[in-house]
C-alpha positions as CSV (number, residue, x, y, z in Angstrom):
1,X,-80.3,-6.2,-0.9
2,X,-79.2,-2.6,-2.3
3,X,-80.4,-3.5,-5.5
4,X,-83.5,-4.5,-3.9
5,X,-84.0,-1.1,-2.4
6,X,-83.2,0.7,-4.9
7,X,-86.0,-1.2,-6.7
8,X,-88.3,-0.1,-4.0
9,X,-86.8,3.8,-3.9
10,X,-87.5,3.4,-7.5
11,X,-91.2,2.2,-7.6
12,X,-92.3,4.7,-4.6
13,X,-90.5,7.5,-7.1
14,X,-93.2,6.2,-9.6
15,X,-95.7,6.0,-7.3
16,X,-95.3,9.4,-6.1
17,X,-94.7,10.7,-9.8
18,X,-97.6,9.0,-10.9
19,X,-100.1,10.5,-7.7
20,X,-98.6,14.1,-8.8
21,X,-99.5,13.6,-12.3
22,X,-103.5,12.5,-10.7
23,X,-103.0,15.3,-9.2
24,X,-102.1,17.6,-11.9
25,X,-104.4,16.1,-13.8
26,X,-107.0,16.9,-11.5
27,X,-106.1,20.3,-10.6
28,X,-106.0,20.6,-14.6
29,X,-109.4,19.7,-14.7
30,X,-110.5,21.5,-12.4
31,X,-108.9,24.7,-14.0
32,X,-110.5,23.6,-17.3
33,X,-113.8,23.7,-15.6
34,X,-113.3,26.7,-13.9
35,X,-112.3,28.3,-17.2
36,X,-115.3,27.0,-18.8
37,X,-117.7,28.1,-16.6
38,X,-115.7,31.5,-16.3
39,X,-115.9,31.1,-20.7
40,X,-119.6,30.4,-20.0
41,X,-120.1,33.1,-17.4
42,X,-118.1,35.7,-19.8
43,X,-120.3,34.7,-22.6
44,X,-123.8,34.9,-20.9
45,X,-123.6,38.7,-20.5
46,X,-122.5,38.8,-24.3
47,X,-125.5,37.1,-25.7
48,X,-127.8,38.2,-23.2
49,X,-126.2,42.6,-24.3
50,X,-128.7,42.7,-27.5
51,X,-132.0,41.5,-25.6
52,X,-130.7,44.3,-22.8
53,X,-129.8,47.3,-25.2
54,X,-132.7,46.1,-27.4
55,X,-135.2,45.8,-24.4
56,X,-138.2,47.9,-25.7
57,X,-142.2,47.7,-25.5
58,X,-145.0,48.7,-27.2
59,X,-144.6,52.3,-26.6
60,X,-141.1,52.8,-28.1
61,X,-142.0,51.2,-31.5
62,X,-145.4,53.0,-31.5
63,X,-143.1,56.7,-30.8
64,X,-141.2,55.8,-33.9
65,X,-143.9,55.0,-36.0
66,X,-145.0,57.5,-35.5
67,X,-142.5,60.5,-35.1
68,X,-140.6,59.1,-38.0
69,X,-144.1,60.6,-40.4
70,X,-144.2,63.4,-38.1
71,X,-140.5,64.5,-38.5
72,X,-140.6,63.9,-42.5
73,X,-143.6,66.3,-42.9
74,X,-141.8,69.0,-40.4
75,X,-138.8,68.6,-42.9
76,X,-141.2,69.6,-46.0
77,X,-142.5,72.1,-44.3
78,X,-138.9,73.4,-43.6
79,X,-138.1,72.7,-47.0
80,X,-140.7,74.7,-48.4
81,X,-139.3,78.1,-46.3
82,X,-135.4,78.2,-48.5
83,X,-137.6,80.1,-51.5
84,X,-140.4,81.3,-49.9
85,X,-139.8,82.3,-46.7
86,X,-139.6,86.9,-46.2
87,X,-137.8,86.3,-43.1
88,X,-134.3,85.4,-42.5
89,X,-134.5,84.2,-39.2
90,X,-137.6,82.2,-40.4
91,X,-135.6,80.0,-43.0
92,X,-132.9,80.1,-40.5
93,X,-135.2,78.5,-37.9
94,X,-136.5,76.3,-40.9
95,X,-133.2,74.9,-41.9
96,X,-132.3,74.2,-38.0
97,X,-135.4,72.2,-37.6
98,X,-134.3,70.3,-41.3
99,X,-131.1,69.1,-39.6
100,X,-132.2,68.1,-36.3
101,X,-135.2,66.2,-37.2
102,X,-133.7,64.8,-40.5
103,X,-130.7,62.2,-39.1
104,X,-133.9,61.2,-35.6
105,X,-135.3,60.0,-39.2
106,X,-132.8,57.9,-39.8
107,X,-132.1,56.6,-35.9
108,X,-135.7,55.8,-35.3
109,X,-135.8,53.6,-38.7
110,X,-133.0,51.8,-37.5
111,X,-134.6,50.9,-34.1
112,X,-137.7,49.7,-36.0
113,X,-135.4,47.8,-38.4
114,X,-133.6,46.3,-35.3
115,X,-136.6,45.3,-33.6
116,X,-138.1,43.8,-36.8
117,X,-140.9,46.2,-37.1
118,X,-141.8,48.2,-40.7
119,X,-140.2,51.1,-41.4
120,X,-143.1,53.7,-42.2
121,X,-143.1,54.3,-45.9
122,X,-142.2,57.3,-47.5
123,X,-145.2,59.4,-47.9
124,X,-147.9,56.5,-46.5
125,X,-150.5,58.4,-44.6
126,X,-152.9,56.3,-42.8
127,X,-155.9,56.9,-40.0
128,X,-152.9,56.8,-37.6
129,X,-151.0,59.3,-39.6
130,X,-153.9,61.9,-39.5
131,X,-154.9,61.5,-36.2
132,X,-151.7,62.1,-35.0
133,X,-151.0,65.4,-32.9
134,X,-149.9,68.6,-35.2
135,X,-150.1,66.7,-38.4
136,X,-151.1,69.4,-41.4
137,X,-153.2,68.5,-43.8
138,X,-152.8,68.1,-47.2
139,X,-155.0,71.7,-47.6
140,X,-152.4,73.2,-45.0
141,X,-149.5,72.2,-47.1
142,X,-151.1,73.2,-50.2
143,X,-151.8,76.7,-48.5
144,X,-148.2,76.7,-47.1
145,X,-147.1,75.8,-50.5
146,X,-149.0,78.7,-52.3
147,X,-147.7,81.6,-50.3
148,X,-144.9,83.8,-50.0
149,X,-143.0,86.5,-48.1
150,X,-145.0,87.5,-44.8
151,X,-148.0,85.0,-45.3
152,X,-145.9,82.4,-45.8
153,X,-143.9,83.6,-42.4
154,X,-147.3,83.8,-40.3
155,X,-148.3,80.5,-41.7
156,X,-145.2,78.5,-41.3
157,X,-144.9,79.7,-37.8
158,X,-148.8,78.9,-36.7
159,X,-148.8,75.6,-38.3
160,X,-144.9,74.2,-37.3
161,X,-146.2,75.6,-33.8
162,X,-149.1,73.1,-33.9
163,X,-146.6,70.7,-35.6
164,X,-144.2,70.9,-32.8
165,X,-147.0,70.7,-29.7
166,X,-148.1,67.5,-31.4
167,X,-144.2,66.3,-31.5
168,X,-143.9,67.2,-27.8
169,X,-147.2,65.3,-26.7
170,X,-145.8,62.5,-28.3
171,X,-142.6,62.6,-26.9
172,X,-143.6,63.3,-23.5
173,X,-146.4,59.9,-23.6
174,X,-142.1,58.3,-24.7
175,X,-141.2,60.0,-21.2
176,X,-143.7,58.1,-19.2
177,X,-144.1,54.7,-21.0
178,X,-141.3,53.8,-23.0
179,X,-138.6,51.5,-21.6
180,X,-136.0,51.4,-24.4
181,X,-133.4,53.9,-22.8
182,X,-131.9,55.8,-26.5
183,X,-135.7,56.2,-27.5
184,X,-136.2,57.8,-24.3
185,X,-133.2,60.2,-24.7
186,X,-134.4,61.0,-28.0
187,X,-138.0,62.4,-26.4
188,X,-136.2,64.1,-23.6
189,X,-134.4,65.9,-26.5
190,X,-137.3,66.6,-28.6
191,X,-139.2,67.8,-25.8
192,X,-136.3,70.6,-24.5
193,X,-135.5,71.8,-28.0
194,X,-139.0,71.9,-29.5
195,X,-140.6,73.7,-26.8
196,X,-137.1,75.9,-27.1
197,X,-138.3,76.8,-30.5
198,X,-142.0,77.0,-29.9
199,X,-141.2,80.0,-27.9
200,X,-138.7,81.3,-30.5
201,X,-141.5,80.7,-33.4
202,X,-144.1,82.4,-30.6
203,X,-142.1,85.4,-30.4
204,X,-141.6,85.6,-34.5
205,X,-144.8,85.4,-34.9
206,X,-144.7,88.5,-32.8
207,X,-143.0,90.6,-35.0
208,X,-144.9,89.3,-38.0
């Protein structure tokens, strides 16, 4: 008779052991799934980050297209001012506009390489390229490139003013259709300091 119940004190232990562990088990599982979809959940913003900070149209690859030739010539022009510029505060000005627009190069080439779009070549002038706003010709350069001291001063400052309208207009059209948020930063910037220095270059041209 004892033996007997502790043979069935025994089996209901088991029995109760063996619904915990079902239990467990189950809770277990259910932990696992949670995790999981807490894993999955955690790793859909992850993969969907790059398509979000990458999110750009038509507008914000044709901006860096295009300022990326645009800022290359400004930096020629600016390069041409260390040896021929009369005016200090003109090669100052010249070398300020060197290392702004000079690492924007570099930015907007790595957005086009990111969005795998070309990289504009260096020195590849197209239809684009001479339609584009404040773009010198080659006669400009060559005219910018022949003169010195105070005719070099007048005509750096007339033609980077033209250069740095045409920089503006495009940045502003970034403004109002872009979507890709840095590229839109970038305009906002190029639109407060190059109008900054259009005035500067205005009232230099002043004193010329």
């Amino acid at each position: 008779m004892n033996r007997k119940r502790s043979l069935i004190r025994r089996t209901g232990a088991v029995a109760t052991a063996a619904v915990a562990a079902v239990v467990l088990a189950a809770c277990g599982g259910n932990s696992d799934t949670a995790a999981g979809h807490s894993g999955h959940g955690a790793d859909s913003p992850a993969a969907s980050a790059p398509a979000s900070q990458g999110q750009h149209n038509e507008a914000d690859v044709a901006f860096a297209k295009g300022m990326i030739p645009h800022h290359r010539q400004a930096i020629e022009m600016a390069g041409l001012a260390a040896d021929r510029a009369g005016s200090a505060e003109v090669k100052e000005l010249a070398e300020d506009i060197r290392k702004a627009q000079d690492p924007e190069i570099k930015t907007l080439s790595g957005w086009l390489t990111s969005w795998g779009e070309e990289v504009p070549a260096e020195g590849a002038t197209d239809h684009s390229t001479h339609d584009m706003g404040g773009m010198m010709s080659e006669e400009d350069m060559k005219e910018l490139e022949d003169s010195s001291g105070k005719a070099f001063d007048t005509a750096f400052l007339e033609m980077m003013i033209e250069h740095h309208e045409g920089a503006v207009a495009m940045a502003r059209t970034e403004q109002s259709d872009g979507s890709y948020e840095p590229a839109k930063k970038m305009a906002d910037t190029i639109v407060t300091s190059q109008t900054a220095e259009i005035t500067q270059m205005n009232e230099l041209l002043g004193k010329s």
